[in-house]
C-alpha positions as CSV (number, residue, x, y, z in Angstrom):
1,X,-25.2,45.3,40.1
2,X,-25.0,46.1,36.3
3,X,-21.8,46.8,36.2
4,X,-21.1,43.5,38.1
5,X,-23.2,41.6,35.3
6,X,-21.7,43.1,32.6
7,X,-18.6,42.1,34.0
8,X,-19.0,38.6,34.8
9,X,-21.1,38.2,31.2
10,X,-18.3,39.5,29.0
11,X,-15.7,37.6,29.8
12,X,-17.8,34.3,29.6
13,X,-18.9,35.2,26.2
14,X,-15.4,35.7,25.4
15,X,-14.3,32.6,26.5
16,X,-17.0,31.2,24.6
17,X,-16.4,32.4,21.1
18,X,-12.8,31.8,21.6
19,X,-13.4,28.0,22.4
20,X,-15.8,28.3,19.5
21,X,-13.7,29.4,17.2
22,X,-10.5,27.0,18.6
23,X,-13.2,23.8,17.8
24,X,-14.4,25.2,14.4
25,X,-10.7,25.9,13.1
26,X,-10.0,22.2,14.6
27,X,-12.6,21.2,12.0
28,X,-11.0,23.1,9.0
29,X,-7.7,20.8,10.2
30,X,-9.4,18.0,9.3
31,X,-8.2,15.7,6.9
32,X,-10.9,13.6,4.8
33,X,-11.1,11.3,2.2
34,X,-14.1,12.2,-0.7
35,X,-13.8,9.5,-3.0
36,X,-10.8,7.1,-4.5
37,X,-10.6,5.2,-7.9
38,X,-8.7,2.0,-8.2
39,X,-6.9,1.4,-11.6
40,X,-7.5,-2.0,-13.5
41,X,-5.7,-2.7,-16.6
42,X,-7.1,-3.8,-19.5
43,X,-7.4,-7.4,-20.1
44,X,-5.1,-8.3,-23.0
45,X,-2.3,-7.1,-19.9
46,X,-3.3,-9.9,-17.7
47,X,-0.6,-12.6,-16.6
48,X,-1.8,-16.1,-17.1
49,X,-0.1,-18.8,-16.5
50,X,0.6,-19.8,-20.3
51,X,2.3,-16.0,-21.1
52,X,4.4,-16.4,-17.8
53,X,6.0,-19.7,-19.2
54,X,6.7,-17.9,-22.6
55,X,8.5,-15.1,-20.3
56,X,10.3,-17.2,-18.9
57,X,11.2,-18.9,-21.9
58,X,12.6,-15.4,-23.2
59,X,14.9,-15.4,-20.2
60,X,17.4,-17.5,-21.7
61,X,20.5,-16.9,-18.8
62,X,18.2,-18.7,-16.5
63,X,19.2,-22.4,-15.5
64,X,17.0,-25.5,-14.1
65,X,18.1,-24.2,-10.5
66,X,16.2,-21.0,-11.1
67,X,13.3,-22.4,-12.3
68,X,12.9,-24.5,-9.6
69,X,13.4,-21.1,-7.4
70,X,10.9,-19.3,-9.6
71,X,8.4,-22.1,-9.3
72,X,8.7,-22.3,-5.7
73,X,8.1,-18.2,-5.3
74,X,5.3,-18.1,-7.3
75,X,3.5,-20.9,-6.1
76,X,4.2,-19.7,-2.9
77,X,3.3,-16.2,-3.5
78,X,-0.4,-16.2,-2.9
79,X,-0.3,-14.4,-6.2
80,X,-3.1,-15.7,-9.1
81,X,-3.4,-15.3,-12.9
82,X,-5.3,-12.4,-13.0
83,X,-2.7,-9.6,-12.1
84,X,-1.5,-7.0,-14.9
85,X,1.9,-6.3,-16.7
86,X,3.5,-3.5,-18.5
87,X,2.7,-3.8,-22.5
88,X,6.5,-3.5,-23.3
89,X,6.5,-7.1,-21.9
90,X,3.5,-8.5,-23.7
91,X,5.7,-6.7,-26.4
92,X,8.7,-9.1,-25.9
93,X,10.8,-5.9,-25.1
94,X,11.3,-6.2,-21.2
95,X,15.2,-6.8,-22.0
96,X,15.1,-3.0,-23.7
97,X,12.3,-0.8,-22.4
98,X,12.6,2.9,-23.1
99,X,11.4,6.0,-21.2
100,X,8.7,6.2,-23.5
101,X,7.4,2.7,-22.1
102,X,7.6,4.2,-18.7
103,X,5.6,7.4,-19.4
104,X,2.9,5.1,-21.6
105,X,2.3,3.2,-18.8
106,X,1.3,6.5,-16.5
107,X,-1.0,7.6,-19.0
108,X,-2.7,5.1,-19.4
109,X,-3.3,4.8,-15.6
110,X,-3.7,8.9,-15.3
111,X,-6.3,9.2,-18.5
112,X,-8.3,5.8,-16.4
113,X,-8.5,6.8,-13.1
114,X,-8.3,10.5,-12.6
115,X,-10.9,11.4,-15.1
116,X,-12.9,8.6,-13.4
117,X,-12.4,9.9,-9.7
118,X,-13.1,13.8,-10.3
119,X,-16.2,13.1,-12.5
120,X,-17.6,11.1,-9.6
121,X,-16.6,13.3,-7.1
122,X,-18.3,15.9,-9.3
123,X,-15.2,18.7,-9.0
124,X,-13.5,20.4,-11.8
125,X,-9.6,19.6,-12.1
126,X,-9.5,23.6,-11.4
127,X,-10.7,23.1,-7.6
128,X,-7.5,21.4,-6.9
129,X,-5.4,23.1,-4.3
130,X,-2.5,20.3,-4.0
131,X,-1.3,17.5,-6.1
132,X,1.2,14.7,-4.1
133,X,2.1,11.9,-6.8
134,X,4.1,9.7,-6.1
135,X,6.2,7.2,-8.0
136,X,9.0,5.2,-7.1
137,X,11.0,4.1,-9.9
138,X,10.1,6.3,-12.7
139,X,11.7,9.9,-12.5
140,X,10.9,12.4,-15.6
141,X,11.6,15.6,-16.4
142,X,9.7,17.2,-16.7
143,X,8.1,15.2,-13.9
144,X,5.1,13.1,-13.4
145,X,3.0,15.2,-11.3
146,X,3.7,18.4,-14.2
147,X,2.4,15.8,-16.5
148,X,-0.9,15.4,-14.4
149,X,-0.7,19.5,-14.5
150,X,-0.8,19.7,-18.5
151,X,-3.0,17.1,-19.1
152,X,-5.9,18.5,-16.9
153,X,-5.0,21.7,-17.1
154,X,-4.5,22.2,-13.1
155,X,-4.5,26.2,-11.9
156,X,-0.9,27.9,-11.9
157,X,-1.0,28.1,-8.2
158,X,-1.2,24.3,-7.6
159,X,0.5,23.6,-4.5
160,X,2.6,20.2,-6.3
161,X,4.6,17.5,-4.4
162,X,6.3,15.0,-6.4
163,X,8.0,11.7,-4.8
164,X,10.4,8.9,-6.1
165,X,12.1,6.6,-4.5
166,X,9.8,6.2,-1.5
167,X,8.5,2.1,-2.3
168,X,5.5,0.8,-1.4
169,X,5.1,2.8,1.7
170,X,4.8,6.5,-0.1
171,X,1.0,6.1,-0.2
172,X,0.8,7.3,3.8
173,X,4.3,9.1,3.1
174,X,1.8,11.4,0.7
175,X,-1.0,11.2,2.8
176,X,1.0,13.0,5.8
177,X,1.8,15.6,3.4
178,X,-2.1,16.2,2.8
179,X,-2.4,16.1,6.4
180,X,0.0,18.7,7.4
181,X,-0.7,21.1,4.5
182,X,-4.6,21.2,5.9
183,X,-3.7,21.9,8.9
184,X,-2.1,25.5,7.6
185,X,-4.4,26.0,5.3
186,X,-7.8,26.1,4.9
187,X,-11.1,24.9,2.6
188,X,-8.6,22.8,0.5
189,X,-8.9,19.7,-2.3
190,X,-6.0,17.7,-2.4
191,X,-5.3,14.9,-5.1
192,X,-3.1,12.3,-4.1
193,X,-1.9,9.8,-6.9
194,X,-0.1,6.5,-6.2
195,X,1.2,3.8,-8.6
196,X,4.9,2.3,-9.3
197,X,6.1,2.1,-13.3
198,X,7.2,-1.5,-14.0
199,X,8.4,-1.2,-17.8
200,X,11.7,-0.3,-16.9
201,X,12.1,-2.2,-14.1
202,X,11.8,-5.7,-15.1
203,X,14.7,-7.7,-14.1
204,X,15.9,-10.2,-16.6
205,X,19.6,-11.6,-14.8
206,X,19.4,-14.7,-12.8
207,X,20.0,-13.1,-9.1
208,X,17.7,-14.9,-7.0
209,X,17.3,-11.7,-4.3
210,X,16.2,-9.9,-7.6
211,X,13.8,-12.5,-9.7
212,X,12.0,-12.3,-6.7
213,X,10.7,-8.9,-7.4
214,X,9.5,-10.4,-10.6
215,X,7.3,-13.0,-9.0
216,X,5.6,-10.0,-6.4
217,X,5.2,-6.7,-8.2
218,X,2.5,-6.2,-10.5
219,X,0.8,-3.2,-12.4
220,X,-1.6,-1.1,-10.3
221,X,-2.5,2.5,-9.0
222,X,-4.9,4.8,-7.4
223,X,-6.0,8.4,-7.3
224,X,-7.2,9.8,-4.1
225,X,-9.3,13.1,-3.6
226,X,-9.1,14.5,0.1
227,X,-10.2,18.0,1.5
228,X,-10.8,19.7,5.0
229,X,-13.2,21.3,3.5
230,X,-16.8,22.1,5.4
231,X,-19.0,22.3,2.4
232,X,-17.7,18.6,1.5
233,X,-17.3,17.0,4.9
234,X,-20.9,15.9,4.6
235,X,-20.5,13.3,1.3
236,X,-16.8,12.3,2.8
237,X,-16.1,9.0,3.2
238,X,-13.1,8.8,5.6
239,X,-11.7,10.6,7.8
240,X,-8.1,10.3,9.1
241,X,-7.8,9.8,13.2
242,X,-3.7,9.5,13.2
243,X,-0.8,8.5,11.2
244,X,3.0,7.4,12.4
245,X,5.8,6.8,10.4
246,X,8.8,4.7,11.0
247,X,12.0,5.2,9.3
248,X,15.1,2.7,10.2
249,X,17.6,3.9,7.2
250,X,20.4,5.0,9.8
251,X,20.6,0.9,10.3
252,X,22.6,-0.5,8.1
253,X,20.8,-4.1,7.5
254,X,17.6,-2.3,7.2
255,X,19.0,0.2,4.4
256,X,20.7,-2.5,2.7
257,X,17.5,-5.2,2.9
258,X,15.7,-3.5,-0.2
259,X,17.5,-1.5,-2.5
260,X,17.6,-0.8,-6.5
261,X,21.0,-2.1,-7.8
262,X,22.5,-3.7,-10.3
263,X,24.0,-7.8,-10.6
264,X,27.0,-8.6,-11.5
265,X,26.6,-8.5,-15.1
266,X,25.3,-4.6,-14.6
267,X,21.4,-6.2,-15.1
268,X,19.7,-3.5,-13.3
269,X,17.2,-4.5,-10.7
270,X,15.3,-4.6,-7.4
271,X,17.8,-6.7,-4.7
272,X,15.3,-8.3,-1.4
273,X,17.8,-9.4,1.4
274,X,17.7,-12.1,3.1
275,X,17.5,-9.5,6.2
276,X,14.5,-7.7,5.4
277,X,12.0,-9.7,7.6
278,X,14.6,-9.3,10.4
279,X,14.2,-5.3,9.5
280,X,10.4,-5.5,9.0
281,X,10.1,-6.7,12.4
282,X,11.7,-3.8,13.8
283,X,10.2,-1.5,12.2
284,X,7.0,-2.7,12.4
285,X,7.5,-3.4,16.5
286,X,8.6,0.4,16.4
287,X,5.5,1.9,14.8
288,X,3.1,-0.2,16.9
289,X,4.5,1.2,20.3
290,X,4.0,4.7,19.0
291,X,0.3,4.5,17.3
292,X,-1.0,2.2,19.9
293,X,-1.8,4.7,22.5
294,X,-3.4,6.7,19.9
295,X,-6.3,4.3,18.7
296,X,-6.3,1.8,21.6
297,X,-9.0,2.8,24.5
298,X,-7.8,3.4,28.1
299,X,-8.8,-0.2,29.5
300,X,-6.8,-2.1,27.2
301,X,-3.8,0.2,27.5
302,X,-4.3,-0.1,31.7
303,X,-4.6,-4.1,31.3
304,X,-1.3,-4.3,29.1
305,X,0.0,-1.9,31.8
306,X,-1.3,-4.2,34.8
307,X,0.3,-7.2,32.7
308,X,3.7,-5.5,31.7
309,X,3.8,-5.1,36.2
310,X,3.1,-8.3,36.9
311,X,5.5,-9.9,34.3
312,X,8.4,-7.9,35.6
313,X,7.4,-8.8,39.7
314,X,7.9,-12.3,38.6
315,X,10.9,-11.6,36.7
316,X,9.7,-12.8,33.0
317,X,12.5,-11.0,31.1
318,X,11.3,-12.4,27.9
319,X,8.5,-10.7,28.3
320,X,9.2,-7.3,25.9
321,X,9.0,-8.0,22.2
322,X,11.8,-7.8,20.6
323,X,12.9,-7.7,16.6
324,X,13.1,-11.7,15.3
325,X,13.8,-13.3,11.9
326,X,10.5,-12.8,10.7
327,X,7.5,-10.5,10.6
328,X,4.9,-12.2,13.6
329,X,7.1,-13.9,15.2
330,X,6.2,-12.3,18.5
331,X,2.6,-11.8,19.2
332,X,1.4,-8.4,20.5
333,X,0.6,-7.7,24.1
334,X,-1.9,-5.6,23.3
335,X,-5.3,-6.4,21.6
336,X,-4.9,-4.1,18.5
337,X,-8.9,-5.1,17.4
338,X,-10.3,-3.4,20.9
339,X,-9.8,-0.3,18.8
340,X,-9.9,-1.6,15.7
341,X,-12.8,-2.4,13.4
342,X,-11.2,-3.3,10.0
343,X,-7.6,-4.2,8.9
344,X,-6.4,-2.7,5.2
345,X,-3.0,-4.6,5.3
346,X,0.1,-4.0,2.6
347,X,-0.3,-6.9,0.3
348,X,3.6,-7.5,-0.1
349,X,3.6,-11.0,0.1
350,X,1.9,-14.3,1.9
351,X,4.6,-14.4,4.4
352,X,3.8,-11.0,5.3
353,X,0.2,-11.0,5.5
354,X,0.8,-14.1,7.5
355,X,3.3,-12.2,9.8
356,X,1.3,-9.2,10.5
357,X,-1.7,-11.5,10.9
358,X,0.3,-13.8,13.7
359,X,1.6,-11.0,15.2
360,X,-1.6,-9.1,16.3
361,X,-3.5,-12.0,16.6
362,X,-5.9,-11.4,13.9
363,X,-8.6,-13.5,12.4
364,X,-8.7,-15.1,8.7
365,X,-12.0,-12.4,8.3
366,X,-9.5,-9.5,9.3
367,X,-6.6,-11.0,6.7
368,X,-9.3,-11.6,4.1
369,X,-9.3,-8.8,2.2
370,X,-5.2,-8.3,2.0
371,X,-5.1,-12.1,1.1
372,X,-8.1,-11.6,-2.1
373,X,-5.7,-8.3,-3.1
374,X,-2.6,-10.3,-3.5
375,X,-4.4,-13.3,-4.8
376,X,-6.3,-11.0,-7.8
377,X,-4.2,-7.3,-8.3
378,X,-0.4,-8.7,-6.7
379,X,1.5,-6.5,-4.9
380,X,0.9,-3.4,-7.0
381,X,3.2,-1.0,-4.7
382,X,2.5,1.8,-3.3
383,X,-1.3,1.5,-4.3
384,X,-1.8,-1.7,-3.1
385,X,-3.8,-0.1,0.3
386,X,-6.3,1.3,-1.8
387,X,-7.0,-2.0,-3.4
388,X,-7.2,-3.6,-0.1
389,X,-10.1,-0.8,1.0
390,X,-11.7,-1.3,-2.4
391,X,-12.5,-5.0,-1.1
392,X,-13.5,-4.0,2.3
393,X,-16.2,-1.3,-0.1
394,X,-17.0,-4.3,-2.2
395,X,-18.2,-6.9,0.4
396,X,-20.0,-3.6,2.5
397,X,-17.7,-3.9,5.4
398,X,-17.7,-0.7,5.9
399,X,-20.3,0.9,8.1
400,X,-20.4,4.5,9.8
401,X,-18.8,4.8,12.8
402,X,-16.3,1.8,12.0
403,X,-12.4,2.4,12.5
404,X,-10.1,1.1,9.5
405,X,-6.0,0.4,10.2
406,X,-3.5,0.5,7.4
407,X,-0.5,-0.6,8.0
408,X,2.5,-0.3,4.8
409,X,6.2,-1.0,4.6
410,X,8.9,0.3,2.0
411,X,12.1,0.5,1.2
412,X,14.1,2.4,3.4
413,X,13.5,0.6,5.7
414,X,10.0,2.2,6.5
415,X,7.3,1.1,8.5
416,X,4.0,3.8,8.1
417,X,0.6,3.4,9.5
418,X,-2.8,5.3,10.2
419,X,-6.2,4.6,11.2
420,X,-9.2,6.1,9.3
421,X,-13.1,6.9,10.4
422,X,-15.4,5.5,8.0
423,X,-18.1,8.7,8.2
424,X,-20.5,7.7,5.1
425,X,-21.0,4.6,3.8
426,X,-24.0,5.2,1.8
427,X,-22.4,5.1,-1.5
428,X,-19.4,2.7,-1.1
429,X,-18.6,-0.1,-3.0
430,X,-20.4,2.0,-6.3
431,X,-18.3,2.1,-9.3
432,X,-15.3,-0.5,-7.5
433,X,-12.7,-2.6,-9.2
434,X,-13.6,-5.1,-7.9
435,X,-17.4,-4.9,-9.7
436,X,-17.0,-8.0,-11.9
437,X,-15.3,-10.6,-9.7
438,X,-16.1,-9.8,-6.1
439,X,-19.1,-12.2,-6.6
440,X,-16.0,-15.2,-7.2
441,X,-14.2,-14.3,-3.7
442,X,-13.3,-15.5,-1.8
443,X,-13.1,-18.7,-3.7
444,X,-13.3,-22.2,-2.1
445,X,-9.6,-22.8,-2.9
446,X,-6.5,-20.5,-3.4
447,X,-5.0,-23.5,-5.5
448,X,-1.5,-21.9,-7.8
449,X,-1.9,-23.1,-11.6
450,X,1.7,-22.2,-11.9
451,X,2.7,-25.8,-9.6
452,X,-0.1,-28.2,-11.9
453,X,1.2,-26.9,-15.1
454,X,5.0,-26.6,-14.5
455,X,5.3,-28.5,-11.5
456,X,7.2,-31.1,-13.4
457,X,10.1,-28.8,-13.8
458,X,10.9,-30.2,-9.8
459,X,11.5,-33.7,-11.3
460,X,14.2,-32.6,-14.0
461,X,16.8,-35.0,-12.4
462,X,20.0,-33.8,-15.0
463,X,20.0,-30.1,-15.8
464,X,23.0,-30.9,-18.3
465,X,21.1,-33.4,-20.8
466,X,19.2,-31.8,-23.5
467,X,16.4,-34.5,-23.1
468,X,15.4,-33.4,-19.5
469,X,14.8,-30.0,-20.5
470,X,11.2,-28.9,-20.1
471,X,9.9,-28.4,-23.5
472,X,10.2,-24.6,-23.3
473,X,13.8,-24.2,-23.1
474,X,14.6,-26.8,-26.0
């Protein structure tokens, strides 16, 4: 009978510590977010309305025809006059920046927020196990994240991943690399840092696909400190459910819609097709049939189940959605905010807030805080998520237990999304970039200063007479 108990009681116990040990090294996979900081420039880099009609003014290949088109952007834009520039063009020197304007820029936004984010995270630049930066459209040598590596003096045995060329989708492009490097390796601090340089990449030909960029993109950037880490899981503030990414490059429109090229006259700049919605669309539809069945619960996935039956009994072959000419223009089948508390949105535009926001039928509380983002940072890249959480901290969305989507798109074309945990949010909101304004938004009206004081420019009849010129191109 002993030997019968001893033999039944082993094995349990064995079983036990083995599923033990399988949920405890599940935990050490973990990937969570301990803090973030948000860059803001400083204020004598702010684009008001006044400085943007003396750039303009500097542009001197531009004709009334553009202006118009520049008007009508900006105006358009959802973009205000409290978004930041590189110095070189408060310098008058956006025709002829130079690598050192490039690098500048970076420091500034390194020495602001990454000394910020690990002094109130309270960890030593020597607990960092991995560093992901990522950049777009600045490459050094040596590179940018080295640069981080010298200037905190970072441990020889970093583990350092350093992106360009990625757009304003690297930010979850990074964040899967945190993800699968913690799930090899544990007890790990990760800092991820996200921005886009902008002083060599001001266009100044008169390409319409490429003013454009001009009118969206704005200074901005964020640091990010992540671990899987037990001793820290306690104080975290996210923690990441799933992530899908999307890539459509091996189609040709959607390669083509957003690309880094040169005019005519060999002006380098940032070319927007008149195909990227088309190639948004797709991609976007794409990414949503994969994450869906990861945050959405059973009962909504069995009604859009029950639904996609009965439309195909009755022969609705319209039914499917299908890629269109712009983002939205197909609602979802499924009800994305059954499993969805909050939506952190990439702030690349009205028209695509707008999109997204048809699309999965979401309220003008759910768009609020990409809409606020665009109106007061711009379209800052990459980064622009972070800013877009910020305002979620700042209004105290947030509350434990809640479920946070991001959705980003990028050149490419890309389409990359995730959904997050909120797990403390005690402390949220403290320290936010949003501290000395959040009290103005939203505001009662969204109305563009750019249309009251250049608006006239629409009623310039003759472009060739010198006495219909708007007084700052005489």
């Amino acid at each position: 009978m002993d030997l019968m108990c001893v033999l039944y009681i082993v094995p349990t116990l064995w079983a036990g510590f083995l599923i033990w040990k399988m949920v405890e090294e599940r935990r050490d996979r973990e990937c969570y977010i301990v803090d973030f900081q948000c860059y803001k420039p400083p204020k004598e880099r702010m684009l008001g309305t006044e400085f943007c009609g003396q750039l303009i003014k500097r542009t001197k290949n531009l004709g009334i025809n553009e202006y118009r088109f520049l008007l009508k952007a900006i105006v358009s834009s959802g973009i205000g006059e409290q978004t930041y520039a590189p110095r070189n063009i408060f310098e008058g020197r956006e025709g002829s920046p130079t690598l050192s304007d490039g690098l500048s820029e970076m420091d500034e936004f390194f020495d602001d927020s990454i000394g910020a984010l690990l002094s109130r995270a309270a960890v030593s630049a020597s607990e960092i196990d991995l560093l992901v930066v990522n950049i777009s459209m600045l490459s050094a040598l040596p590179s940018l994240s080295a640069r981080i590596i010298n200037r905190y003096k970072l441990r020889h045995d970093v583990k350092v991943f350093n992106l360009t060329g990625m757009g304003c989708s690297a930010s979850l492009i990074s964040l899967d690399i945190v993800k699968n490097v913690f799930k090899s390796h544990r007890n790990k601090v990760a800092l991820l840092v996200t921005s886009e340089s902008l002083s060599p990449n001001w266009y100044t030909g008169n390409d319409r696909s490429m003013i454009l960029a001009n009118c969206l993109f704005r200074s901005g950037g964020c640091a990010v400190l992540l671990t899987n880490k037990r001793s820290m899981r306690d104080k975290a503030m996210l923690k990441l459910k799933c992530l899908v990414r999307t890539h459509h490059g091996a189609r040709e429109e959607a390669y083509g819609c957003c690309i880094q090229r040169e005019d005519e006259h060999g002006r380098l700049g940032f070319h927007l097709g008149k195909t990227l919605p088309k190639a948004a669309t797709r991609a976007f539809v794409d990414n949503l049939r994969v994450i869906a069945p990861k945050i959405l619960p059973t009962r909504e996935l069995l009604r859009f189940l029950f639904v996609s039956l009965f439309k195909k009994v009755i022969n609705n072959k319209n039914y499917s959605p299908k890629a269109s000419s712009a983002i939205g223009a197909t609602k979802s089948p499924l009800n994305f905010r059954t499993g969805v508390d909050h939506f952190c949105l990439h702030t690349g535009g009205k028209a695509v807030i707008d999109g997204i926001g048809m699309s999965l039928e979401l309220s003008e509380y759910d768009l609020e805080p990409a809409r606020m983002t665009l109106h007061r940072f711009g379209n800052t890249s990459a980064s622009s998520l972070w800013y877009v959480l910020s305002y979620m901290e700042a209004k105290k969305r947030l509350k434990k237990g809640d479920t946070v989507f991001m959705i980003s798109f990028g050149a490419g074309f890309k389409c990359n999304s995730c959904l997050w945990e909120v797990m403390n949010s005690k402390e949220m909101g403290e320290a936010n970039v949003w501290d000395d304004c959040i009290h103005t938004y939203p505001p009662h009206s969204l109305a563009n200063p750019f249309m009251e004081t250049y608006g006239w420019i629409n009623e310039v009849q003759d472009p060739n007479s010198y006495e219909n010129l708007p007084h700052f191109l005489k």
